[in-house]
N, C-alpha and C positions, 0 to 999 in steps of 0.2 A: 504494500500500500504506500503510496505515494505521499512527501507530509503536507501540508496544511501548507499554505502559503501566507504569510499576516502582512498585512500594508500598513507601514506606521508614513504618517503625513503629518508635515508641520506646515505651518504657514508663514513664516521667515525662511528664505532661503539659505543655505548653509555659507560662513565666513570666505569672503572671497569669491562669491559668485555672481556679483557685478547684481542692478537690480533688476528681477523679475517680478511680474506680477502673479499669483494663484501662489496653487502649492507647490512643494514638493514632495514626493514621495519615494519608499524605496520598498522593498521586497525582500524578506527574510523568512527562510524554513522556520517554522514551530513544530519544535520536538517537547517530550516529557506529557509530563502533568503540572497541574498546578500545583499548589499547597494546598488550596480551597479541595479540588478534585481528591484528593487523597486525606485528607481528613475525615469527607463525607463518607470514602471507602473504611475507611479503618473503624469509624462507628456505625455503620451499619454491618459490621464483620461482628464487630463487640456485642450488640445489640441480640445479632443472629446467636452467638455463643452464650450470654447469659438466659437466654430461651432454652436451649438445648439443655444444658445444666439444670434448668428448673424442671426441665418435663424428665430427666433422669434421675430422680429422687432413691430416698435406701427404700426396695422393693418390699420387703417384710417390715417397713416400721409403717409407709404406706396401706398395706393391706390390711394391718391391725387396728387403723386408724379408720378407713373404709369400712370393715366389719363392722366396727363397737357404730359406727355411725347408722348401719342400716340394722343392724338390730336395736337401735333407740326406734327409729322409725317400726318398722314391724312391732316392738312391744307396743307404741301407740296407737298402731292400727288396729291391735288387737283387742286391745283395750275400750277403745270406741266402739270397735264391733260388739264385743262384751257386751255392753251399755246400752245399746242400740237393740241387742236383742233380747239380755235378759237373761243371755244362756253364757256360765262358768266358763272359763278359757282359762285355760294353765297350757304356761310354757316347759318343755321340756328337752334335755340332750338325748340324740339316739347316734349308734354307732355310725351314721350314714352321717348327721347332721343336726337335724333338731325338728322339734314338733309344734305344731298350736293343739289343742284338744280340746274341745268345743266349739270348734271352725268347722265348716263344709270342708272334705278335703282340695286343694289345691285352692283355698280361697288366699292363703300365704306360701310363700315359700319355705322351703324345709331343706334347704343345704346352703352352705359357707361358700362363699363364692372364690375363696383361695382354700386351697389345700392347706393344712398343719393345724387348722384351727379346734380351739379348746377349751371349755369351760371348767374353771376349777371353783373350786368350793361348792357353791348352791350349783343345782341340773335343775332347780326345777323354781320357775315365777307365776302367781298367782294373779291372775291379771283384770278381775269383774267375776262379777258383772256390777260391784258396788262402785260407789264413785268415790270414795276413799280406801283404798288399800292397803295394809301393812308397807311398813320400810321392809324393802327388798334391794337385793345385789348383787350382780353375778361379775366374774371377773373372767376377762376375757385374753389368750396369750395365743400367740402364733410361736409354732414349734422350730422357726428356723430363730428367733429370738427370745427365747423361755424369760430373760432376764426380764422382756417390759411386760409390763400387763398395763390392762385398760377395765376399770369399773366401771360397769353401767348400773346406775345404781337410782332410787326414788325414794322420796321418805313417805309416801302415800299419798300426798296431797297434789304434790308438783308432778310435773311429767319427767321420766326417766333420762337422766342425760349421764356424757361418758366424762369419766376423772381418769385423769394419767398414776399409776401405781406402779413406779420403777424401785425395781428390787436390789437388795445387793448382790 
């Protein structure tokens, strides 16, 4: 590719050129880049890189954090459902995953949407048909990181949310 040609034009003629009237001008290759051109590259590189880093997060403290989040969700939907119909819902662990009982079947889901996942202490949450509940809490750990756990936990009146319980 051929470069660029730039026309610089003054309008005094150059020292010693007797006087003329208009411009002059002359004719020079433009090579490189600018500083401006290359700035804008280097922050949109930076820009690009600090995305990439974000959307590659630690896989297992992610999926722990996902979990405890949609089973807050699911205990409240089940809860309402509860409520709504009048009919006892307990939660519970099974070897496959987990259960509602007093649900229609497949009105919730019943599996962990990553593999390793584990409920330790309580298997089992009480969840209606009353509108106040027992303090309930189940603790919730992924097996490629035993050391975090996450409580999802309610004192009966509030809705169930998750608490960070890092162990030693």
């Amino acid at each position: 590719m051929a470069p660029t040609l730039v026309t610089a034009c003054t309008s005094l003629p150059p020292a010693g050129a007797g006087l003329r009237f208009g411009r002059s001008c002359t004719t020079r290759p433009y090579r490189g880049f600018t500083l401006l051109e290359l700035l804008v590259v280097l922050t949109i590189m930076a820009m690009a890189t600090a995305g990439v880093s974000l959307v590659l997060r630690d896989n297992a403290d992610t999926a722990l954090e996902r979990e405890a989040q949609r089973l807050v969700a699911l205990f409240e939907s089940a809860r309402a459902q509860s409520r709504a119909s009048g009919v006892a819902v307990r939660w519970h662990t099974t070897p496959e995953g987990f259960r509602f009982e007093g649900l229609a079947p497949g009105a919730l889901p019943g599996q962990w949407l990553t593999q390793g996942m584990q409920v330790r202490g309580n298997i089992s949450v009480q969840l209606g048909p009353e509108p106040i509940i027992g303090a309930q809490a189940v603790e919730l750990v992924n097996n490629q990181q035993p050391q975090r756990t996450l409580r999802i936990a309610t004192n009966g009146l509030r809705p169930f949310a998750v608490q960070a319980r890092d162990q030693p």
